[in-house]
N, C-alpha and C positions, 0 to 999 in steps of 0.2 A: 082547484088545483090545476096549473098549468100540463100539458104533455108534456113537457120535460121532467116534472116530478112525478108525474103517473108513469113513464116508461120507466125512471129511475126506482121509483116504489116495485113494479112488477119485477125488474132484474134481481134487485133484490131480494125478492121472496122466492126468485125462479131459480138464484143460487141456494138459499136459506134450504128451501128442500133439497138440493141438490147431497146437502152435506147431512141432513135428516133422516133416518130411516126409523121405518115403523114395525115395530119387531112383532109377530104373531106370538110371542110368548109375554108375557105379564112382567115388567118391572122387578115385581119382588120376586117372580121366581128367577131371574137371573140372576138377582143381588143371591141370592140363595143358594145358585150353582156356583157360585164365585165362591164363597168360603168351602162351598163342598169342595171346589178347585186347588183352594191354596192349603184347606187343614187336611187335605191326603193328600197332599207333596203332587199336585197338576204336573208341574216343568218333570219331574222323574215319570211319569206313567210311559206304559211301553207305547201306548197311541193315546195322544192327545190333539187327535186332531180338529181343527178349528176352534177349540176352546179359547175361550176369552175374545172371539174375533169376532163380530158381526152378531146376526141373530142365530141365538139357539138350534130355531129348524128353520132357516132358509133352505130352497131347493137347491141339494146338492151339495150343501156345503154344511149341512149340520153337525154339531158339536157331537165328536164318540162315545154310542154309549147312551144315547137320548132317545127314542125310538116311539117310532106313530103306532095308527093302528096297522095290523098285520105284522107286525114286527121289522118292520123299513123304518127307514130312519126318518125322525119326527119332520113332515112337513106344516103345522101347527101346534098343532097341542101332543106334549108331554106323556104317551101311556106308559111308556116304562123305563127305569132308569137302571140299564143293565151293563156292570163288569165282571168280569168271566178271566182272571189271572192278569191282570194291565196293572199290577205292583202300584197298586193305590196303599198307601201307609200314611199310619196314623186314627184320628181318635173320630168319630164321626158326628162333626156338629149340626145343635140343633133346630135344625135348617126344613126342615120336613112338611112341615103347616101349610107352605102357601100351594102344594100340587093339590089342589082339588079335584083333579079329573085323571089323575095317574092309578093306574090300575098294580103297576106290579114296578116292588124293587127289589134288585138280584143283585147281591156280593157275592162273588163265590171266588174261593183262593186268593186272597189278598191279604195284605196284612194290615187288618181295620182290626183295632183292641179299643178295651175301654167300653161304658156305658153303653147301652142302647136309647138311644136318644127318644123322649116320650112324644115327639113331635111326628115319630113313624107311626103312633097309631090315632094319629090324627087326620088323618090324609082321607078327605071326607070317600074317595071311590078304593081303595087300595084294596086286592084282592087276594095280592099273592103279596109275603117279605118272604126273601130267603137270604138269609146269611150262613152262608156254608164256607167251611175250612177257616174259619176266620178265627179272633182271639177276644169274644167277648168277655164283659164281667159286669161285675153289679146285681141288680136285681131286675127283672121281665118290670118296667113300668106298670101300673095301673090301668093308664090311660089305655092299654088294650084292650080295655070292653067299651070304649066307647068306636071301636072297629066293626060295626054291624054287616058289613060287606067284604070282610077278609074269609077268604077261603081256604088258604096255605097258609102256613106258619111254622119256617123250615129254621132252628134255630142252632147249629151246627159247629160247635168249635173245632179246632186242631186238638189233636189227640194231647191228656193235660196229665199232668198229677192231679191227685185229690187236691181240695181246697182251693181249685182255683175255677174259673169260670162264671157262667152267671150264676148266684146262690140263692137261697130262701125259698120262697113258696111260689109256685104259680098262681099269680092273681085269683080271686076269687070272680072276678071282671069277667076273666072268660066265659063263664056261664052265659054273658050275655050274647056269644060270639054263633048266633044260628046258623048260618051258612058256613063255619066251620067244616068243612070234609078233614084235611090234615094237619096234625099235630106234630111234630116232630122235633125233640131236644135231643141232642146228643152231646157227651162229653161236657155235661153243664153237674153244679155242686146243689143240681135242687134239694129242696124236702123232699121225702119218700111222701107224701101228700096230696092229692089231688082234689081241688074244692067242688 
């Protein structure tokens, strides 16, 4: 290969990264954050900032709402995915799987209805879910006893009529939940039953 096409190969590739960047967060979980983005209406939240722009946790510029450890904003990896009234609305997709190292997710005051998606207690580290003020329904998934490391489990609607919220039985799963410390339904259509 003559110098002219080895300096022409090098520029090439010295642009090629130029326009490449290498995100400290996992592919699938941004594809992941994405739909969390667009099915609770992203462009309406009260701060949405840096979403959809660049990497997740780059310094300084990480997406709102994504947070490292100590509770700073994630400069690698993902521990918890916290909104606290940012008028996030809509139904919450099942998107949950690929945080394997996230410890704790917190909805609180929002207007997130609908299912509880089974893919939250899949989340191999997840220690704390708290969905407070919100407007679930359906049924507590199963898949909550396969949560051997959840310790919280704050499960909290807007104040409801009978017949509505989340209904039927608490999993019988939860048995399996050792490091369980808190339980907490409120405003939910359970069974008077506890397995």
């Amino acid at each position: 290969m003559g110098v002219g096409r080895k300096l022409l190969r090098a520029w090439w590739l010295l642009l090629l990264g130029c326009f490449t960047t290498v995100s400290s967060v996992p592919q699938e979980q941004i594809d992941a954050l994405t739909v969390l983005y667009e099915a609770l209406d992203g462009p309406r939240w009260t701060d949405n900032t840096n979403w959809l722009t660049g990497d997740p946790c780059s310094q300084g510029a990480s997406w709102f709402g994504l947070l490292g450890k100590s509770g700073v904003p994630c400069t690698d990896d993902i521990i918890a995915i916290n909104f606290d009234g940012n008028n996030l609305d809509g139904t919450l997709p099942d998107v949950f799987e690929s945080f394997n190292v996230t410890e704790r997710v917190l909805f609180r005051d929002e207007n997130i209805r609908g299912p509880i998606p089974q893919s939250l207690f899949l989340m191999e580290s997840l220690k704390e879910l708290e969905m407070r003020n919100v407007s679930l329904s359906g049924t507590i998934p199963n898949t909550l006893g396969s949560q051997t490391a959840l310790q919280s489990l704050v499960l909290q609607n807007r104040l409801i009529l009978v017949g509505r919220g989340i209904e039927g039985y608490i999993p019988s799963t939860i048995g399996r939940l050792e490091a369980l410390e808190l339980l907490f339904l409120e405003n939910q259509d359970l069974e008077p039953v506890f397995p």
